[in-house]
C-alpha positions in Angstrom: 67.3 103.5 100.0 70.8 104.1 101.6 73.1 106.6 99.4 77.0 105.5 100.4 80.3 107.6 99.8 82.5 105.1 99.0 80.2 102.6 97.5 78.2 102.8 93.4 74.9 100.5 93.5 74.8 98.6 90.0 72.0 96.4 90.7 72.4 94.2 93.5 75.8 95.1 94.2 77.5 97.4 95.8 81.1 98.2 94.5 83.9 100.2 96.2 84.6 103.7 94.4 88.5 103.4 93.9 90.1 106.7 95.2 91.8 108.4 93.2 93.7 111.4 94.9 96.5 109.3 96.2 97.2 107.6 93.2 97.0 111.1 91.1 99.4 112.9 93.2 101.6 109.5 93.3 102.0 108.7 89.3 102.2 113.1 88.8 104.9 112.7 91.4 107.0 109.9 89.4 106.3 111.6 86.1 107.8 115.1 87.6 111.0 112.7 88.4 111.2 110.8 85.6 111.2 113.7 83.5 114.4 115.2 85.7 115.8 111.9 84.9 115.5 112.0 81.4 116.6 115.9 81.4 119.7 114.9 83.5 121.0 112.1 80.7 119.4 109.0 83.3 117.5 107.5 80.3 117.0 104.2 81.9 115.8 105.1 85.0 113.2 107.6 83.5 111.7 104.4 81.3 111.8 102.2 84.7 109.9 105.2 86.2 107.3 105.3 83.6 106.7 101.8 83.2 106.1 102.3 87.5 103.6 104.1 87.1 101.9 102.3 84.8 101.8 99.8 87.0 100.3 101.9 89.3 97.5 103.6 87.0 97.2 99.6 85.8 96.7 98.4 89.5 94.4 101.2 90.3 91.8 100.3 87.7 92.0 96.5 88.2 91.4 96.5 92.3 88.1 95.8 93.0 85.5 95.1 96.6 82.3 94.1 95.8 79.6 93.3 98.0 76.6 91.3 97.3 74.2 91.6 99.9 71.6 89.0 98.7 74.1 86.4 97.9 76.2 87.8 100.9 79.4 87.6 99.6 82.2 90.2 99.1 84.6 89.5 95.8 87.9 91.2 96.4 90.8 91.4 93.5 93.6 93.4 95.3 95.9 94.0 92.2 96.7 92.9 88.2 98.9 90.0 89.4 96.5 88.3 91.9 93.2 87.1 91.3 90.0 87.4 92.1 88.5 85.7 95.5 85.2 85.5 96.6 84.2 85.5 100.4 81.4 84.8 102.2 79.8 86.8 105.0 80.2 84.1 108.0 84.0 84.1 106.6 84.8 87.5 107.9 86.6 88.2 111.1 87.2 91.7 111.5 88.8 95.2 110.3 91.5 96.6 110.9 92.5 100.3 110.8 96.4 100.8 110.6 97.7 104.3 110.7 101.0 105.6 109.9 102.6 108.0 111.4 105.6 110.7 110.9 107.8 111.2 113.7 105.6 109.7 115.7 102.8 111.8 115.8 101.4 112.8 112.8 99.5 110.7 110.9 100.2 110.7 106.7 97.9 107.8 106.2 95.3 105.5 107.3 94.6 102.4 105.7 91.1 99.5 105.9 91.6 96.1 105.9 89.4 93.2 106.4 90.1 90.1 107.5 88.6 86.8 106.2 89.5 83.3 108.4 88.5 80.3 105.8 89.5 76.7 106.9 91.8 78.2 109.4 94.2 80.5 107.0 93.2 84.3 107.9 93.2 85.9 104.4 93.3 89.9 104.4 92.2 92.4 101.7 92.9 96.2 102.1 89.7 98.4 101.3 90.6 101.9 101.4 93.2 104.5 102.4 92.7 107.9 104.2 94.3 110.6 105.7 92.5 110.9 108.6 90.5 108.7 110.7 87.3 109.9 110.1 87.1 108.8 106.9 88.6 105.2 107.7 85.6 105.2 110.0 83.0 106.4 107.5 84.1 103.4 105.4 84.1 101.0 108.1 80.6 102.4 108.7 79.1 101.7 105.5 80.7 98.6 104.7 79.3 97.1 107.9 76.1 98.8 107.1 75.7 96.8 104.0 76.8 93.7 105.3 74.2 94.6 108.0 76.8 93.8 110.6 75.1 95.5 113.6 71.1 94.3 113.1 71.9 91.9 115.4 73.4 94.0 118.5 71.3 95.3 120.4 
C-alpha cells in the first residue's frame, strides 16, 4: 500500500490535495490591500478586491485531479467556470514543468501540467504549483506512479 503526498485515497480513487499556501498568502495579500483601499476613501476598488478573492478561495475549492486507477481515467475540473472532463490513460501525452523565474535566475514558481491529445486537439490541465523543483518532481513522481507509467520500462 503506497502512502502519497499530494494525493488522499477515498476508495478507488486517488484525488489531488489542493495546496493551500499559495492561495493563503495570495487572498491575505488582497485582503491587506483592500483594506488600505477602503481606509484611503477607494470604496469600489476594495469591494472589486474582495469579490477577487472570492473568486480565488471559490476556484481553490472547486479544482479538482482525480485518478482512477481501475477504470484508468483521470477527471480534471480546472476552475468554477469550466467543467469537468474526463480522460483516459492512452489519452495522455506528457508533463510539463514550467518554471518562472525573476531576473532571470531565480525561480518564484514552478508549475505541473499534463497534457492529454484526444482526436487530435492536445488538451492541458495544470496539476500543481511549487517553489522548487523538487517538489514538481515529487508530484510528477507519484502521479506517474499511480498511473503505473513506468511498469513497462525496463
Amino acid at each position: 500500500m503506497n502512502t502519497y503526498q499530494f494525493y488522499k485515497k477515498e476508495g478507488n480513487l486517488l484525488i489531488f490535495k489542493n495546496q493551500p499556501v499559495f492561495v493563503s498568502v495570495l487572498v491575505i495579500a488582497i485582503f491587506i490591500v483592500a483594506g488600505l483601499c477602503y481606509k484611503y476613501k477607494i470604496p469600489l476598488l476594495a469591494i472589486f478586491l474582495v469579490a477577487f478573492a472570492g473568486l480565488i478561495i471559490a476556484n481553490f475549492f472547486a479544482k479538482k485531479l482525480i485518478i482512477d486507477p481501475q477504470q484508468q481515467t483521470i477527471t480534471c475540473k480546472p476552475s468554477i467556470f469550466v467543467s469537468t472532463k474526463t480522460y483516459s490513460f492512452q489519452d495522455f501525452s506528457h508533463f510539463q514543468v514550467l518554471a518562472m523565474k525573476y531576473l532571470g535566475f531565480i525561480t518564484t514558481n514552478v508549475f505541473l501540467n499534463i497534457y492529454f491529445v484526444v482526436n487530435g486537439k492536445e488538451h492541458k490541465f495544470m496539476i500543481g504549483q511549487a517553489l522548487t523543483h523538487k517538489g514538481i518532481q515529487k508530484m510528477v513522481n507519484e502521479t506517474e506512479d499511480i498511473m503505473s507509467l513506468n511498469e513497462n520500462v525496463r
